[in-house]
Each structure stands twice: as structure tokens, then as C-alpha cells.
C-alpha positions in Angstrom: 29.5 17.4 16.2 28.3 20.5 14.4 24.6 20.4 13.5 24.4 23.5 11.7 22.8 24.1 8.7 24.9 26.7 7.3 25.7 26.8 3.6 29.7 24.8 3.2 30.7 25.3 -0.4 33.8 22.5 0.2 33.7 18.4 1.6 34.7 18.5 5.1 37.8 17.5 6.0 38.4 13.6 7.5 39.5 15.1 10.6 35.9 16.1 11.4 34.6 13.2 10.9 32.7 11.6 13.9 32.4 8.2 16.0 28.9 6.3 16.1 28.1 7.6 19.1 27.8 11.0 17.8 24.9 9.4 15.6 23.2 7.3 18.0 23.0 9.9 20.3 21.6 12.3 17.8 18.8 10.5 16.4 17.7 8.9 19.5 17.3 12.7 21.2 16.1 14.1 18.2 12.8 12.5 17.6 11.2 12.8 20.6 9.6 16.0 20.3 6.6 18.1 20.5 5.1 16.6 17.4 5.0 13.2 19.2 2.1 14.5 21.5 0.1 15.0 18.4 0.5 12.5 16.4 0.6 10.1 18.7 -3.4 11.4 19.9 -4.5 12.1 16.0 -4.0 8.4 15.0 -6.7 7.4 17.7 -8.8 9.9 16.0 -8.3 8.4 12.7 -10.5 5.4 13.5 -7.6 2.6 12.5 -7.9 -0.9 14.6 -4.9 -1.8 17.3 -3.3 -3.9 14.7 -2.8 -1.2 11.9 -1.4 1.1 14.6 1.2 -1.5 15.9 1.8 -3.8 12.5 1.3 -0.3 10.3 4.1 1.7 12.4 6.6 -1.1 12.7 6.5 -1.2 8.9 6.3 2.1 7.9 9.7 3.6 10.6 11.4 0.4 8.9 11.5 1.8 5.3 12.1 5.0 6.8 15.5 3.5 8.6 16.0 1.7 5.3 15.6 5.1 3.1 18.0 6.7 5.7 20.3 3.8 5.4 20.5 2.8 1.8 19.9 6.6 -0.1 20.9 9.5 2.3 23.3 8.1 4.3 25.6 6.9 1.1 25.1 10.0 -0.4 26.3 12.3 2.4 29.0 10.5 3.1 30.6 9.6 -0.7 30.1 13.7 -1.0 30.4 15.1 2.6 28.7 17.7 1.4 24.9 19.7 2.6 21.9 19.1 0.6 22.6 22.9 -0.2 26.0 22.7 -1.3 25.3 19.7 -3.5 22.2 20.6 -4.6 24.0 23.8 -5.9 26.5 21.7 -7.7 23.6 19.9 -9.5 20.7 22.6 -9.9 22.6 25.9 -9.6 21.9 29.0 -7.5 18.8 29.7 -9.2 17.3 27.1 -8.1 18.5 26.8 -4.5 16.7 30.1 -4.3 13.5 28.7 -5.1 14.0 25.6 -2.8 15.2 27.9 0.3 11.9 30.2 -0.4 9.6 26.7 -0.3 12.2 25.4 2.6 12.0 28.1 4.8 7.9 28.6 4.4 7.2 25.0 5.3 9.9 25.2 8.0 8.0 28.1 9.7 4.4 26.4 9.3 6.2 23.4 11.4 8.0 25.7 14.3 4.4 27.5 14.3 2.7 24.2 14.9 5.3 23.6 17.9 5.0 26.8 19.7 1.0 26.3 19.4 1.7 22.9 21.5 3.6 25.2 24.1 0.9 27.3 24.4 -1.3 24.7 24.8 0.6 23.7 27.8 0.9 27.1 29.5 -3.0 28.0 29.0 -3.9 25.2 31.7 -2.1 27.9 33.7 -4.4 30.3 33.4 -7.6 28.5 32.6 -7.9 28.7 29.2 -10.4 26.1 27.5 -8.5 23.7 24.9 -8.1 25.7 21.4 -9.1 22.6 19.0 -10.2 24.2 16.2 -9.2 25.8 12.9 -9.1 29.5 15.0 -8.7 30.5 18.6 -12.0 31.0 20.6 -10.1 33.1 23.6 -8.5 35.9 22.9 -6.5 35.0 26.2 -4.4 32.7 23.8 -3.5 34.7 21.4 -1.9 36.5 24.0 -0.3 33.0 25.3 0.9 32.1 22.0 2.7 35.6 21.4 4.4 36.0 24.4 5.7 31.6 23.9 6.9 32.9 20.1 8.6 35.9 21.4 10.6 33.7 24.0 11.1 30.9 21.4 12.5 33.1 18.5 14.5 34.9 21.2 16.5 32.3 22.0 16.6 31.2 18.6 18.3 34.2 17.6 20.6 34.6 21.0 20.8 31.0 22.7 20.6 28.3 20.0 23.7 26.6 21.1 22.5 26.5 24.4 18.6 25.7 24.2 20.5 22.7 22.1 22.3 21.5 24.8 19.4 21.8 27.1 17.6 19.6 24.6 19.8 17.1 25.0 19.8 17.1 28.7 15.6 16.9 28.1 16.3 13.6 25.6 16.0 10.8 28.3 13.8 12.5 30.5 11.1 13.6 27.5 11.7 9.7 26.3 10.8 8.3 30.3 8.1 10.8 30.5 6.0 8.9 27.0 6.3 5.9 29.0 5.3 7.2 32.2 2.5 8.9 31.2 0.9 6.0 29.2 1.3 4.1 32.9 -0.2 6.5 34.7 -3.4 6.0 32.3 -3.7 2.7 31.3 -6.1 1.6 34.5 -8.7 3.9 33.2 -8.5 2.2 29.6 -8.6 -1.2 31.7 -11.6 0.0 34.0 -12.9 0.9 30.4 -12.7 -2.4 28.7 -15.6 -4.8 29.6 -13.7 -8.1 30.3 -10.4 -7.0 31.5 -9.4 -7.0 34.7 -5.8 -6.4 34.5 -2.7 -6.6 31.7 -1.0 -10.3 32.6 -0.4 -10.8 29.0 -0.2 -8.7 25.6 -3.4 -10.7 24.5 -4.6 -8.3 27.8 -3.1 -5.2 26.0 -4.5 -5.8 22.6 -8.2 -6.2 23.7 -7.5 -2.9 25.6 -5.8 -1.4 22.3 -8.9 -2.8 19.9 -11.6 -1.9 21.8 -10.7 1.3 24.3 -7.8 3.1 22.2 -8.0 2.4 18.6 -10.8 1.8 18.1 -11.5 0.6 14.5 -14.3 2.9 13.1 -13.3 3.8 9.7 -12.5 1.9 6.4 -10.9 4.6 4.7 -7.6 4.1 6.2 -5.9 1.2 7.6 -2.7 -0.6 8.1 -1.2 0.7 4.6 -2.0 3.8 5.2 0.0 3.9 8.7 3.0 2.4 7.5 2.9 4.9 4.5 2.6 7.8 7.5 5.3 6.6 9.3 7.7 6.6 6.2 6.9 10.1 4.6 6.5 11.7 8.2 10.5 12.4 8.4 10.8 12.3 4.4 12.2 15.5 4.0 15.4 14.4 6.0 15.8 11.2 4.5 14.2 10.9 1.2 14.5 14.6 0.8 17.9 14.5 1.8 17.9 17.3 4.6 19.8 15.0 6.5 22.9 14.5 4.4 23.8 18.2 6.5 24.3 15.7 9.6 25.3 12.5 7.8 28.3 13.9 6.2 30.1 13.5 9.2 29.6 10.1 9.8 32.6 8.1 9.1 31.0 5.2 7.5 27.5 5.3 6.0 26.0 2.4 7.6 25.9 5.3 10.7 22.6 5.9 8.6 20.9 3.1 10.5 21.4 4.4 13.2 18.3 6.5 12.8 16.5 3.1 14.0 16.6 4.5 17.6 15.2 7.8 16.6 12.3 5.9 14.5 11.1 3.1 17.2 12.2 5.0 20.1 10.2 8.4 19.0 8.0 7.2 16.0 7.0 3.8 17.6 7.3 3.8 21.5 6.0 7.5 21.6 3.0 7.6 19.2 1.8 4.7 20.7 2.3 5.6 24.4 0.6 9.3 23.2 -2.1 7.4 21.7 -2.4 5.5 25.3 -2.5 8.9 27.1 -4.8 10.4 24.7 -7.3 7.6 24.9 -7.2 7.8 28.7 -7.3 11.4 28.8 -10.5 11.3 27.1 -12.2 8.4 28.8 -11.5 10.2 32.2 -13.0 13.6 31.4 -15.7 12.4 29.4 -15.0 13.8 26.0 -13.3 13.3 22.7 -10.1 12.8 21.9 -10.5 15.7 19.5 -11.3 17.8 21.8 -8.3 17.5 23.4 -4.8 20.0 22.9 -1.6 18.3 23.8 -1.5 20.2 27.0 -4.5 18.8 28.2 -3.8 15.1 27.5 0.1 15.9 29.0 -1.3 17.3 32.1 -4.3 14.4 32.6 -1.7 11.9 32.2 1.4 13.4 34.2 0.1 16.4 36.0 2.9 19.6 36.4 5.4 17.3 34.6 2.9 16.8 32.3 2.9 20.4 31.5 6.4 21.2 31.3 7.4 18.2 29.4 5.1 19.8 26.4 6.4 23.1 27.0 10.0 21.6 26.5 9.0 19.5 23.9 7.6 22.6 21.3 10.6 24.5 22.5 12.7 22.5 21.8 11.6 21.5 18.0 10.3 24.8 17.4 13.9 26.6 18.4 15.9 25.2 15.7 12.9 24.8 12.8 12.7 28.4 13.4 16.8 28.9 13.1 16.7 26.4 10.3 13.7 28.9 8.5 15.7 31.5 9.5 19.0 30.1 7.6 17.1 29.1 4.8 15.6 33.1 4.0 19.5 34.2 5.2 20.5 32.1 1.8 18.9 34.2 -0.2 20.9 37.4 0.3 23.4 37.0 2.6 23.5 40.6 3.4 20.3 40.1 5.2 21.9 37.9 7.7 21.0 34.8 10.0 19.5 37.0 13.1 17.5 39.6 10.9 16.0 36.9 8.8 15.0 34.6 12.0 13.3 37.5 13.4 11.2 38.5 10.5 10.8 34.2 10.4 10.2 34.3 14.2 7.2 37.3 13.9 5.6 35.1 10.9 5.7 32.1 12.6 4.7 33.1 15.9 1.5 34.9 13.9 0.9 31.1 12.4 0.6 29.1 15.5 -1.8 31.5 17.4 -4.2 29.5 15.0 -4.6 25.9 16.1 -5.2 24.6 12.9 -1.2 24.0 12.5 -1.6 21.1 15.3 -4.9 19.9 14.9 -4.1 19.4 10.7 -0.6 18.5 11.5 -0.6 15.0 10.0 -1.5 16.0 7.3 1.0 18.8 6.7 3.7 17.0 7.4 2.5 14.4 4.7 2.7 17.5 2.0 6.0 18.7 3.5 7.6 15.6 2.9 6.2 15.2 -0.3 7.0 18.4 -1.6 10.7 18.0 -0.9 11.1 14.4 -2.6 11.2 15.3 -6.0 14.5 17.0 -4.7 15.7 14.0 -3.1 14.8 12.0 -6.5 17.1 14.0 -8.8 19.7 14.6 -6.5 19.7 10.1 -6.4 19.5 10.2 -10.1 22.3 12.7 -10.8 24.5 10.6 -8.0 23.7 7.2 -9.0 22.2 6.8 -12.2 23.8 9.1 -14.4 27.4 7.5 -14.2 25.5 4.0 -15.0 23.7 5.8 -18.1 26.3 7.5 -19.4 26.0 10.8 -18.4 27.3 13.5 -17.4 27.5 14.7 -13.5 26.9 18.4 -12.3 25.9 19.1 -16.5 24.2 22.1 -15.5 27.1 23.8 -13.9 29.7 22.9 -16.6 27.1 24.4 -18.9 27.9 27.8 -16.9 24.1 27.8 -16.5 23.0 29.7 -12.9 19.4 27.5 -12.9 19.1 24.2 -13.9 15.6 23.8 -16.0 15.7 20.4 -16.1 15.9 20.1 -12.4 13.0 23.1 -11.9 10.5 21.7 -14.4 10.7 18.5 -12.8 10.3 19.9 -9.7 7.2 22.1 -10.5 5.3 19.6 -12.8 6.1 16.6 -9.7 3.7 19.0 -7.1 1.6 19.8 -10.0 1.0 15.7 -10.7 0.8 15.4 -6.9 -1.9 18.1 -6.5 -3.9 16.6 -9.2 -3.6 12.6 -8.6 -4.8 14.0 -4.5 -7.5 16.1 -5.5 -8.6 13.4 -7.9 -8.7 11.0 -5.6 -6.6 8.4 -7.4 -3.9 8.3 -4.7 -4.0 9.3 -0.9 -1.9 11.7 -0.3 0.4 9.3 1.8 0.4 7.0 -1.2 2.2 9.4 -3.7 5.7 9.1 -2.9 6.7 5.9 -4.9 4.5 7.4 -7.9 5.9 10.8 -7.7 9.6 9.6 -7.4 9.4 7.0 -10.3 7.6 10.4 -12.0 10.7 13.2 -10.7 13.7 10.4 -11.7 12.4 9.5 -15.2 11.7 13.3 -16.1 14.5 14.7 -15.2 16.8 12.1 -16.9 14.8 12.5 -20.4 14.8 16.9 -19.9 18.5 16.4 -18.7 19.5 14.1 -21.4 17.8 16.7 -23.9 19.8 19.9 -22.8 23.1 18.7 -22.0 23.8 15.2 -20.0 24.9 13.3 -22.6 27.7 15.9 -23.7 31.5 15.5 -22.7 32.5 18.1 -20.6 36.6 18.9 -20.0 36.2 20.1 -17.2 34.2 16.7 -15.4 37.4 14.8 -15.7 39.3 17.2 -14.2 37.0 17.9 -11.5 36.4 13.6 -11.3 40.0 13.4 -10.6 39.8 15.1 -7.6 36.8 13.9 -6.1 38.7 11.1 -6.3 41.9 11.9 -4.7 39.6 13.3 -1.9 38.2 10.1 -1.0 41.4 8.1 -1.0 43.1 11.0 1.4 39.9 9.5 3.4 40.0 6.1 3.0 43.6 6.4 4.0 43.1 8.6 7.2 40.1 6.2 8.3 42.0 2.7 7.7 44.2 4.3 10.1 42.1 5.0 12.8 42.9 2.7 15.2 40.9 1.7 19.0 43.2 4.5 21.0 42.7 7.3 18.7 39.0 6.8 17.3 37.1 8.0 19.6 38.7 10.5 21.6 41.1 9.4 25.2 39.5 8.1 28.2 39.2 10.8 30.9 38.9 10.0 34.8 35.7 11.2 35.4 35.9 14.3 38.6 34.1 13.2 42.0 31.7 15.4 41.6 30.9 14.8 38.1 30.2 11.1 39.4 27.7 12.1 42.0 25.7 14.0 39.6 25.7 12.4 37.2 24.9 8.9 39.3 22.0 11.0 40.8 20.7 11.6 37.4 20.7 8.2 36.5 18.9 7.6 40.1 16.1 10.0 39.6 15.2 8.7 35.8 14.5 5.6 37.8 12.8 6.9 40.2 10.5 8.3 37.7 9.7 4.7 36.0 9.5 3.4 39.1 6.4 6.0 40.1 5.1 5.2 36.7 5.1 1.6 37.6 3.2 2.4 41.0 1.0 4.4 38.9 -0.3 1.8 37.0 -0.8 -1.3 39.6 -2.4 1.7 41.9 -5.8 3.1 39.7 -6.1 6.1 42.1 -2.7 7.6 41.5 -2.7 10.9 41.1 -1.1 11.3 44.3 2.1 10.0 42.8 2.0 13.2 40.4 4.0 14.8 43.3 6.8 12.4 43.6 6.9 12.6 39.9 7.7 16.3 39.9 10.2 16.0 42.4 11.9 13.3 41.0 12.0 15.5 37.4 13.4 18.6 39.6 16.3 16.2 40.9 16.8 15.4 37.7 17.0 18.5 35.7 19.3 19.9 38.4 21.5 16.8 38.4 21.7 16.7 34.6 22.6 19.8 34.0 25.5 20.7 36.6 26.6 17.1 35.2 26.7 18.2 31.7 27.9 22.2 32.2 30.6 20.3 34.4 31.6 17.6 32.0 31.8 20.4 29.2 33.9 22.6 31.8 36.0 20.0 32.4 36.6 19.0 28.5 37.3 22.7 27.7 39.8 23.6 30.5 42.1 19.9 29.1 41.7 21.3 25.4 43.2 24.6 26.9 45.6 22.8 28.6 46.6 20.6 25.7 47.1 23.6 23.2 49.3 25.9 25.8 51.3 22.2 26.3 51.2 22.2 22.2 52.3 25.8 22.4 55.7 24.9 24.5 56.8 22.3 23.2 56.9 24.1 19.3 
């Protein structure tokens, strides 16, 4: 399935449409990621009790599976268009210009944020002290970071296609390696907690969470404010709508919900297991949890493992954040093109993250990032939905011949403008401005739009309306004939040596959970990090000859079936 971000104009064809494992796999690789080391460790900073942490994430991935579901999901799929292409068909050019500007400057804060977590990793190398503040204390560092952001934009511009199939040999192991590492640290919270012996029960697991990891200490935020977290952490993609660039190829758009395994799997099971490793990271050297950088909390935890699974992890999320920046500046003038603009991108963003301020204030960022892109998602759901039930008319602007739609920029501006205000102001938190700023973005831009031009007839919409809607019976008709043999592709007898591989893959993830498990009935275990690293080199070498041979394999039958395709014509 393509995952590119490139600006398509035109609804893809029902031909490229995609099964649900194309989905499932996708979201369930793609949130597990270098940001999951930091968040995870910053919630036990916040001072929130176990049960806001547990109850308050549960909640909060929920309506963020239900605004993936119910709004983004429908969207992309009764369009099959990108949030560009369609938000060019409602706004105009003018102002996808502005958005790609704002896009591609928040996009290289984020990929700046991730290399900084590689770095933090590969300075335990050469004895660096944690960089935990606002700027670097060694100069050392700045030298890490640089030479990490000159790899990562590298491959960014050269090896995207590849560094994304290498991230999705990473996806189970990074997943395993969350789990792990919270095993290999829970006896020192239980050593910790007066009382507890052992975990025979979660009542066990609860005292530990209350009183050794979070540890209840502020009442400034609480459950609300977790759940509220969890759903604007991703709300670019969902209730921004970035992710109607993937969900246009899903053949139905209950494929939407299929983000659930990317939310509990990434946003539930990892946070918490981070916040487990950061807790007993902290406990065992003696210090706090803020003074801690990814790196040193990984490498605590898993030892070696521990620091390439974070060099991996902000690779892998800064590589395509940077191409996706990079694409976004590209848009502007296309005569720049994708590999100038993601170096100039790269440069800039590998300048940001030799400041660690990007990680250590990274919750909060990603709040305002998410934020700043709903007011988007709000008129795009307005324009969709609620102008036909109103009475007006879709895509006004552009019928109008207008190159910028006003209505749609005003909206935009004043929402940040309200949001800056009702923040500083201290009437909202900043998590708690999402439901205020959408009601604010919908009901504004459908008064400023019915005032320049929604409520006219335009001869051109029913022309344009007639098509859309031949379009989507072509698909309806292509997809009601789908049938069990010819859905999702033909079976293939897997190679013998495909099968070893790839069972030896599947034999040294085990291995891996089973040396977590070890880890945690054994409280001196740090001689297992050994086993652990072998177990991961098994791995990486089975799982990639698998995949490069199962990718071999599929190219050499396509070649086979066109030169077959070729003969018979």
C-alpha cells in the first residue's frame, strides 16, 4: 500500500484499493515509536495517581479510535482523496500554501524532537551526561546530534522506501521490547513499595503503580486531563484529517477502527510500560525521573538493546516526519523539488533537536500541534457533512474561481487566536480546547461561508455532483464483486527457506519475552541483558532475509505473470 504523502489531484482508482490487513498492519507498526519513550516517562512526572494513568488513557485512545472511525475514516473513503487534494477543492491554493508552511514547520519541530532521542541513546556511548534541559550542557552532543540528523535526513532523501521497510521489520520487536523492558524493572519498584512482596494479583500492581510509579502529587491535572492527552496526541491525523492520505485506500471505512491496535498497543501498553521503566530507572540510580533522557531509562531497563531500540525508534519516526516536512515545503513550488526541500528541512531540523527542549516539552507540543491543525479538520467536516444538510453549496470557493478561500483562512487564524487567548487566560487547559475550538471553527466558517457565497447555486456543482456520483457506483460495483479468491491477493506456497526464517523470527521474539519473564521473577538480572541481545541479533537477521526474500520472491511471480500476460496477447 502506498503511504506517500504526495499531492494526487484525482480519487484513486477501486483497483488500488486495499484489504484490512494492509490497515491493521499499518497502525499497529506505526505507533510504536520514539515518542513512546517520552511520554510514557513525562506522565510519571506529571504527578497523576495510577488510576488517572490507566482509567485516563483507556478513555482518552477510545475517542481517538472513535474520531478515526466515525470522521476521518468516512471522509477518506467517500472522497479517496488526500487532506491536500481535498482541502484544495474546499480552501483553494492559497490557502494550502499557508497550511503546508505551518505543516511542514511543526513537522520539523517533531522529527527534531526524534533525532534528539537518538542522540540520547548514542551519547551513553561515549559518556555523555543526560541533556535534560532547555539547552545542551556538552558540547560533545551537539556533535552527537549533528552527525544522527546528517544520517537521518540522508536516508530521508536517498532510502525512504527502505528505512520504511526496515521499520516494519522493527514493529514487533520495538512492541516486545516496551514489554520487556517494564519486566526487567518492575522488582526494583516492588523492592521499592513497603508491603509488597511480589505481583500475584493486579491489586499487587496497583499498590506498586499508586505509590512507586505514579505517584499522585499534584492536583492540577488528573484523570480528565489524561484522557484529553491521549485523544489530541494523534489529532492531527484523525481530527486534523492527515490521515485520510492512508485511509483513502481502505475499502470500507469501518478500516478506520482499525487504528485501535495502533492506540492500546502504542498509546496504552507502551506509555504505561515506559512509565514502568522510567520509574524504575530512577529508583535504581537514585535520581529523578526528570533527570532522565530516553536513552538513559532504555539502557537501565534493557542494556545494549536498550540502546538501539531508541536509536531505531527516533529513526524511524524522525525519517518520514522529516520526508513528510520535506513534501510539505516541496508543495509550495514544485520547481524546488522533494530532495532540495528535505535537505534544507533536514539542516533545520537537525539544528532544532541539538536543543533538548523538543523532548523534554514534548507533551506539550504535541498538544499545540494537534490543536493547531483541528480547525482544518472542523471545516473540512462541515463542508462534507453539513453543508448538503443546510443547503449549501459544496467546494463554493472554487466555483467562485476564487485561488484562497477567506472564509476558510479567517476561521483558521481567529480559531489559534481564541486558542492562544482562552490558554493564556487560563480558562481552558490547553488539552481542554479542542471541543471548544471545533464548535468555534464549524459555526464560523458556516456563517463567513454562508455570507460570501454557500448559499448560491452554482452550474457547475451539478455537473461536477453527477460525477462524484458515478465514481462511487463504478466502486460500489467493483467492491460487491470482490469475492473470497480474488480479495486479497492468491495464496503462495511459502519457499523452504522463507519458512525457516521466518519460523526463527517468530522463535527469537519469544525468546525475548521469555528473558523478560526470567527477568522479572529473578531481581538480579542484568545478566540476562546478554541473552537479550542475542536473541535481538537472531532476530533482526532472521527478519530481514525473511522479508527481502518474501519481497524477492513476490517480484520475480509479478515478472513472471506479466511476460505470461505478454504471450498470451
Amino acid at each position: 500500500m502506498s503511504s506517500s504523502d504526495e499531492f494526487e489531484s484525482q480519487p484513486i482508482s477501486p483497483t488500488k484499493l486495499q484489504p484490512a490487513r494492509a490497515f491493521a498492519g499499518s497502525y499497529a507498526g506505526e505507533h510504536v515509536a520514539g515518542t513512546e519513550f517520552v511520554i510514557g516517562a513525562l506522565f510519571v512526572s506529571w504527578g497523576v495517581g495510577a488510576g488517572d494513568i490507566l482509567l485516563g488513557l483507556l478513555l482518552g485512545n477510545l475517542l481517538a479510535v472513535l474520531t478515526w472511525g466515525l470522521l476521518t475514516a468516512p471522509i477518506a473513503t467517500d472522497t479517496r482523496l488526500t487532506l491536500y487534494a481535498y482541502l484544495e477543492k474546499i480552501a483553494g491554493k492559497g490557502t494550502i500554501k499557508l497550511y503546508s508552511v505551518v505543516n511542514g514547520i511543526l513537522f520539523s519541530v517533531l522529527a527534531g524532537a526524534m533525532i534528539t532521542v537518538s542522540a540520547s541513546a548514542v551519547r551513553i556511548l561515549l559518556d555523555i551526561p543526560p541533556q535534560v534541559g532547555w539547552l545542551p550542557s556538552d558540547f560533545r552532543f551537539v556533535l552527537v546530534a549533528l552527525f544522527v540528523g546528517a544520517v537521518v535526513v540522508f536516508m530521508a532523501v536517498k532510502g525512504f522506501e527502505k528505512l520504511a521497510a526496515f521499520a516494519e521489520v522493527c514493529a514487533p520487536w520495538m512492541i516486545l521490547m516496551f514489554i520487556v523492558g517494564a519486566l526487567f524493572l518492575l522488582p526494583a519498584l516492588i523492592d521499592a513499595t513497603p508491603g509488597i512482596a511480589s505481583i500475584s494479583s493486579f491489586s499487587d500492581f496497583y499498590t506498586i503503580a499508586n505509590e512507586s510509579i505514579w505517584i499522585k502529587t499534584s492536583d492540577d491535572v488528573g484523570f480528565w486531563h489524561v484522557a484529553a492527552f491521549a485523544w489530541v496526541a494523534n489529532l492531527a491525523m484523525h481530527g486534523g484529517m492527515g490521515d485520510m492520505t492512508l485511509l483513502r485506500f481502505a475499502r470500507y471505512s469501518k478500516y478506520g477502527f482499525f487504528s485501535a491496535l495502533g492506540m492500546f498497543i502504542g498509546h496504552y501498553m507502551a506509555w504505561i510500560c515506559a512509565g514502568i521503566m522510567g520509574a524504575g530507572a530512577a529508583i535504581i540510580l537514585s535520581t529523578a525521573i526528570t533527570s532522565l533522557d530516553p536513552g538513559a531509562v532504555a539502557y537501565q531497563a534493557l542494556g545494549t538493546c536498550g540502546i538501539i531500540a531508541v536509536i531505531i525508534a527516533g529513526w524511524t519516526t524522525s525519517n518520514p516526519t522529516i520526508y513528510r516536512a520535506g513534501l510539505a515545503f516541496s508543495s509550495l513550488n514544485p520547481k524546488w523539488g522533494r530532495e532540495k526541500s528535505t535537505i534544507v528541512v533536514g539542516v533545520v531540523t537537525t539544528i532544532i533537536a541539538c536543543f533538548p527542549f523538543v523532548f523534554s516539552q514534548l507533551l506539550g507540543f504535541v498538544g499545540i500541534m494537534g490543536l493547531m491543525m483541528a480547525p482544518i479538520g472542523a471545516i473540512i467536516v462541515a463542508e462534507h457533512w453539513l453543508f448538503p444538510k443546510m443547503g449549501l453549496t459544496r467546494y463554493w470557493s472554487k466555483y467562485k474561481g476564487n485561488t484562497t478561500n477567506f472564509a476558510a483562512i479567517i476561521t483558521w487564524l481567529t480559531a489559534l487566536a481564541l486558542s492562544y487567548v482562552l490558554e493564556q487566560s487560563g480558562v481552558f487547559h490547553l488539552f481542554f480546547l479542542l471541543i471548544p475550538i471545533w464548535l468555534y471553527s464549524t459555526a464560523t466558517y458556516c456563517l463567513l461561508a454562508i455570507a460570501m457565497g454557500a448559499k448560491e447555486v452554482y452550474p457547475a456543482s451539478a455537473e461536477a455532483e453527477r460525477l462524484e456520483l458515478g465514481r462511487k457506483l463504478e466502486e460500489k460495483a467493483y467492491l460487491a464483486n470482490l469475492t473470497p479468491n480474488n480479495s486479497g491477493g492468491v495464496r503462495r506456497k511459502m519457499p523452504f527457506n522463507l519458512l525457516i526464517a521466518s519460523v526463527a523470527a517468530i522463535a527469537s521474539l519469544v525468546a525475548c519475552l521469555v528473558i523478560g519473564v526470567m527477568a522479572f521473577l529473578d531481581g538480579d538480572n542484568s545478566y540476562l541483558h546478554t541473552p537479550l541481545l542475542v536473541a535481538t541479533i537472531i532476530y533482526f537477521v532472521t527478519a530481514t532475509y525473511a522479508y527481502l526474500a518474501n519481497s524477492n520472491s513476490i517480484a520475480v511471480e509479478s515478472k513472471a505473470g506479466d511476460i505470461s500476460a505478454v504471450s498470451e496477447n
